[in-house]
C-alpha positions as CSV (number, residue, x, y, z in Angstrom):
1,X,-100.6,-4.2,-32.3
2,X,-100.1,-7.5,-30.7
3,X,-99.3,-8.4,-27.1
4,X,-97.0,-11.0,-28.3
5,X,-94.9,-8.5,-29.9
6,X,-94.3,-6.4,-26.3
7,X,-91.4,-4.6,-26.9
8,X,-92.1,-1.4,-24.8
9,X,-93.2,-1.1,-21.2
10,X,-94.7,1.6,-19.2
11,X,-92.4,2.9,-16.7
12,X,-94.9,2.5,-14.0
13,X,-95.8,-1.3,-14.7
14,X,-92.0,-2.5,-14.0
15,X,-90.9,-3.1,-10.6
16,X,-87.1,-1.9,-10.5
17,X,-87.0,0.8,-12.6
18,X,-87.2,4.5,-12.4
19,X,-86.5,7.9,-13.2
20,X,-82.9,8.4,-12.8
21,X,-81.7,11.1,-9.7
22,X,-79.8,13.2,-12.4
23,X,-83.0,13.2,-14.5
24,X,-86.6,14.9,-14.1
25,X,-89.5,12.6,-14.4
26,X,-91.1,14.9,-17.5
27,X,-94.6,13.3,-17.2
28,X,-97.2,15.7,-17.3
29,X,-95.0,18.0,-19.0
30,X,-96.4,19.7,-22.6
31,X,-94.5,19.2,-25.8
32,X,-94.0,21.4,-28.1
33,X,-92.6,21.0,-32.0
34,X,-90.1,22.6,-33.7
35,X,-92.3,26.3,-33.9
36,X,-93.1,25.8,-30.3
37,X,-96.5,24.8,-30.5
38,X,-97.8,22.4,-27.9
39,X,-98.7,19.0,-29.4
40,X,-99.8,17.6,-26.2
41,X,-98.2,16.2,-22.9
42,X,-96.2,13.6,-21.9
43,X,-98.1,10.3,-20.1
44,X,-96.1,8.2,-19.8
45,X,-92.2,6.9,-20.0
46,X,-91.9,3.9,-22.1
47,X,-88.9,1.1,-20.9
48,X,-87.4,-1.1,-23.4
49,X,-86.3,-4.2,-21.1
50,X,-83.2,-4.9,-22.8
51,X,-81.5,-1.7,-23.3
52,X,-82.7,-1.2,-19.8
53,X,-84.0,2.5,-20.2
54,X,-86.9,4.7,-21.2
55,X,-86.7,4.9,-25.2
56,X,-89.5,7.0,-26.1
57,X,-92.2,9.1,-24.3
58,X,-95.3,8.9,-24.9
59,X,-97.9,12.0,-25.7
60,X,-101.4,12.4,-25.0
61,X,-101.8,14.5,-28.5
62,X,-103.5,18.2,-28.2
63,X,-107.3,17.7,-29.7
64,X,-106.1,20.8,-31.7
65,X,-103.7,18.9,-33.7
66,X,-106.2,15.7,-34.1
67,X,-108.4,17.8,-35.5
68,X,-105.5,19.6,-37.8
69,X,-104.4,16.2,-39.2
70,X,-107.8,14.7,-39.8
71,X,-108.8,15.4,-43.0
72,X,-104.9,14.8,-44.1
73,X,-105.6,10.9,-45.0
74,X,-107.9,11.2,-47.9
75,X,-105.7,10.2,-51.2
76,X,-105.2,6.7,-51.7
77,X,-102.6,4.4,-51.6
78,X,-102.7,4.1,-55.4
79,X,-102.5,7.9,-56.0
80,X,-98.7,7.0,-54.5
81,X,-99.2,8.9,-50.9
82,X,-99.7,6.8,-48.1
83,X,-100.6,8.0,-44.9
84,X,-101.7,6.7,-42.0
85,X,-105.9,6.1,-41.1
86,X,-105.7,7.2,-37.7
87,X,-109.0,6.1,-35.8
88,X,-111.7,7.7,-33.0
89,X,-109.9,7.6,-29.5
90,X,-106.5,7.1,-30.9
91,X,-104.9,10.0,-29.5
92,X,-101.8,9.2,-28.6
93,X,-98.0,9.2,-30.2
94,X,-94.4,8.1,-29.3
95,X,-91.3,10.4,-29.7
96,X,-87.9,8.6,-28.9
97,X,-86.2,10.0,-26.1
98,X,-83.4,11.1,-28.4
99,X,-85.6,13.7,-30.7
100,X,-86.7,16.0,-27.1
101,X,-85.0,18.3,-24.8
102,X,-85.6,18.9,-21.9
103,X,-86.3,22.0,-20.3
104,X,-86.1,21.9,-16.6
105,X,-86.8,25.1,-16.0
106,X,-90.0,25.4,-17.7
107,X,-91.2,21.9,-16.9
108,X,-91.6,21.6,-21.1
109,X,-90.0,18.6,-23.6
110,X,-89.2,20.4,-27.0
111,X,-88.9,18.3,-30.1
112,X,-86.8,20.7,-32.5
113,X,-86.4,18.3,-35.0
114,X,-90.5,17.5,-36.0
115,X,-92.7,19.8,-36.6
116,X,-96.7,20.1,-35.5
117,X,-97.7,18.7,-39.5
118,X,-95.5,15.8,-39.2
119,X,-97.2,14.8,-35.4
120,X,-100.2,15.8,-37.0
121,X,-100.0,12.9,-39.6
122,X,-98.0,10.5,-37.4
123,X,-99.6,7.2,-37.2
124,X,-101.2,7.4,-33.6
125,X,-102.4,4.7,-30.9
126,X,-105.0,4.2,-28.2
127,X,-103.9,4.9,-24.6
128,X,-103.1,1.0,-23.1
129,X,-102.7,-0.4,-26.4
130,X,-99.6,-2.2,-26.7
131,X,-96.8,-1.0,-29.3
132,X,-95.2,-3.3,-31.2
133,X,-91.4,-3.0,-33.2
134,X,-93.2,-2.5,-36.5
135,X,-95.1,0.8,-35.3
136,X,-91.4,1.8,-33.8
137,X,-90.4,1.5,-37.4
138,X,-92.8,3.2,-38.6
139,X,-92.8,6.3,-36.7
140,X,-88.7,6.4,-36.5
141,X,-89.1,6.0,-40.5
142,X,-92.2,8.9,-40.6
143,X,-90.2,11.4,-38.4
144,X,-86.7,11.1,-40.0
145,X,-87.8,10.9,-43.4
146,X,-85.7,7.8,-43.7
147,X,-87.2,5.0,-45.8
148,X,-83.7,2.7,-45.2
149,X,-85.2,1.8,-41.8
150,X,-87.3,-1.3,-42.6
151,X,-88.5,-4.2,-40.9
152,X,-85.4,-6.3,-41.6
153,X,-83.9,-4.1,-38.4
154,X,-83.9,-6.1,-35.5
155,X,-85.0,-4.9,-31.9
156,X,-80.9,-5.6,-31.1
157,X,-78.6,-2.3,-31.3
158,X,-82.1,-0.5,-32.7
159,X,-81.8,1.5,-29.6
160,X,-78.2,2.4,-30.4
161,X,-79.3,5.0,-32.9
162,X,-78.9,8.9,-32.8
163,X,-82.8,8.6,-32.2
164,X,-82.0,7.1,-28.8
165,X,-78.9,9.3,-27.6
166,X,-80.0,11.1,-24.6
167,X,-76.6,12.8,-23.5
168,X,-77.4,16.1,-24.9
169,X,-80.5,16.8,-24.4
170,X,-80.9,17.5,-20.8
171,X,-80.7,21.3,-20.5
172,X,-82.1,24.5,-19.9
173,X,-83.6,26.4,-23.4
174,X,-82.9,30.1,-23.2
């Protein structure tokens, strides 16, 4: 991942932006999956500039679960199963702001649509690295199962998607 390729910004580095009064900033908060395990906690808020909000959080992973998807990447490429090599000290993962739910009550995000096997093999980052639109695509593609999203989708209206849609998700779980 390239710095010319900035597309997403920590919360914290931008002067002028933050957490919304009618929203609760959810960092430090644990994730959990679909089965409500806890795949980790939430570090930071990541901006994109031109859509002018926070489009994905981003997870410190649980050790547990590095350890759980480990010895996932062993079959090659030519065996047709591709995976991602995920390396020492990348331990860290982006969930679009659209995929969690908020509960306020508990101080916990909940992803109900990806489980702890799909974080566990999600293509994962260093904390400071910078993300570019081609790990975006990736991760969008590895979480919905979606091969149609390719790199020919442009960073314009990419934040449009369902992905992206925050105006259900803030809520109290039961």
């Amino acid at each position: 991942m390239t710095d010319t390729n900035k597309n997403l910004f920590n919360l914290d580095e931008l002067s002028g932006y933050k957490v919304a009064e009618n929203y609760s900033d959810v960092r430090g908060w644990n994730v959990q999956d679909a089965n409500n395990r806890t795949i980790g906690k939430v570090d930071h808020l990541l901006v994109n500039k031109t859509a002018e909000r926070v489009v994905y959080l981003d997870v410190e992973v649980d050790a547990n679960l590095i350890e759980e998807g480990h010895n996932t990447y062993q079959d090659r490429v030519s065996d047709g199963v591709h995976e991602f090599l995920n390396k020492e000290g990348e331990n860290h993962l982006i969930i679009p702001i659209g995929m969690a739910i908020l509960d306020e009550k508990n101080k916990l995000v909940k992803s109900n649509q990806i489980d702890s096997s799909t974080f566990a093999k999600t293509k994962r980052f260093k904390k400071g690295d910078v993300i570019d639109f081609g790990y975006e695509l990736d991760v969008v593609r590895h979480y919905k199962g979606d091969n149609t999203i390719h790199n020919s989708n442009a960073v314009d209206g990419f934040y449009d998607r369902e992905e992206f849609n925050t105006s259900f998700h803030k809520r109290d779980l039961l």
